[in-house]
N, C-alpha and C positions, 0 to 999 in steps of 0.2 A: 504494500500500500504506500501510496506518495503523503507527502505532510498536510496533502487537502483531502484526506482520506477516499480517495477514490481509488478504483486496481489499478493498478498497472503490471505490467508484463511480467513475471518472476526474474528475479534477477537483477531488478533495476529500484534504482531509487531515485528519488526525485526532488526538486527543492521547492515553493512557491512560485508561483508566478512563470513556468516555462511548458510547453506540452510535452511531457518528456515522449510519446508514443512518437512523434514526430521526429523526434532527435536520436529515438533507438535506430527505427530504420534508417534514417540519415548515417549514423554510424554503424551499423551492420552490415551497409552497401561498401564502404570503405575499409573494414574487415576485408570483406569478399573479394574485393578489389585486390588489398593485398596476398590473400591467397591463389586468387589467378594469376597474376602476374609473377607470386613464387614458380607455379606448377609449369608457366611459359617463359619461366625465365627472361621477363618482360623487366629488365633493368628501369628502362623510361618509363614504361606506363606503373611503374614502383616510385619513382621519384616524384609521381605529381602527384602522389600523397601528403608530401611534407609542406612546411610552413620554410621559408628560406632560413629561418634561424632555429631549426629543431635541431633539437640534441639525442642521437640515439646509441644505444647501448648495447652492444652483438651479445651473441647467447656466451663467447666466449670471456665477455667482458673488454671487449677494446670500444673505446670510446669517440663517437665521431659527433663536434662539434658544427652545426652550421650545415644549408644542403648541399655546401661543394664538398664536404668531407665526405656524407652521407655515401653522393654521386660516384664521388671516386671511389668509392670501396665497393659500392654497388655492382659501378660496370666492372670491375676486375672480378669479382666473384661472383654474383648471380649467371653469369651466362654459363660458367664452368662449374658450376655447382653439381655434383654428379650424386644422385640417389635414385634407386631403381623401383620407387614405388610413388607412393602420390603423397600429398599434403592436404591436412585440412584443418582450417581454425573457424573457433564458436568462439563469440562471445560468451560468455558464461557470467560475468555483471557490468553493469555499469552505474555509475554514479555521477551525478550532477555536483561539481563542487562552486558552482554557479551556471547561469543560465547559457552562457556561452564556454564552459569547460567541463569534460567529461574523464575521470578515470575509466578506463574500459578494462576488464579482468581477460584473455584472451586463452583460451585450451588451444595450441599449435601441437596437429601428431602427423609425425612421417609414418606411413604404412608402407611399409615392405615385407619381401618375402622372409626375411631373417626377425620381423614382428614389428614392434612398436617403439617409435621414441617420441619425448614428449616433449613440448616445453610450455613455458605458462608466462609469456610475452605481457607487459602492462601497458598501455597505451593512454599518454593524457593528452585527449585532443583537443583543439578549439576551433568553435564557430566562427566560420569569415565571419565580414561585411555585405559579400554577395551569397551570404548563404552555406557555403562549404563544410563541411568540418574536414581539416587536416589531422596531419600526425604532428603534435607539436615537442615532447618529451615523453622517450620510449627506451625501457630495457624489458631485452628479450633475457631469458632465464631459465637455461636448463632444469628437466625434471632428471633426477636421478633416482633411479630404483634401489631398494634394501634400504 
């Protein structure tokens, strides 16, 4: 339930004054977005996710300040990126920490034939001015088993 006690979707929380149903799927589409573009190894159509000054965080931990840092590490690795199964991420929550920024909770699993790996990516992104919601400050974050 949102703070105006009406439903909302599971997984989601809401603040005053914003429609949060409006702004899930807004941000769901951009999930999806960046999972297709993982699975095509779509460097550019990965890159006009970001805001020009995001900051994001590899699942290894190396840290890329800015979208030309982002860009360049992009285009050297996503194109050579080699996994022999598919990718798929769900949001799994998100939250309003005002009406134009959203913490997003993300489940990312590689399925291949040798099983499953996981990771559990955080995403805080922000609503443009024409509307968008970008990737604004992002670490991706290895699941380790046992």
């Amino acid at each position: 339930m949102n703070t105006q006690g009406s439903p909302m979707e599971a997984g989601t929380q809401s603040i005053d004054g914003i429609d949060g149903i409006d702004g899930i799927k807004a941000i769901e589409r951009v999930v999806a977005t960046v999972e297709r573009t993982q699975r095509d190894k779509d460097a550019e159509g990965f890159l006009t996710l970001f805001r020009p000054d995001a900051l994001w965080t590899t699942g290894h931990g190396k840290v890329l300040l800015g979208l030309d840092a982002i860009a360049e590490f992009t285009r050297a690795v996503l194109p050579q990126a080699v996994w022999d199964g598919d990718v798929t991420y769900e949001v799994i929550h998100t939250q309003f920490l005002r009406p134009d920024v959203a913490a997003v909770k993300v489940r990312q699993v590689y399925h291949s034939a040798e099983g499953e790996t996981e990771g559990a990516p955080l995403y805080v992104m922000t609503k443009q001015e024409d509307g968008r919601w970008l990737l604004h400050a992002c670490q991706n974050t290895e699941v380790r088993s046992g």
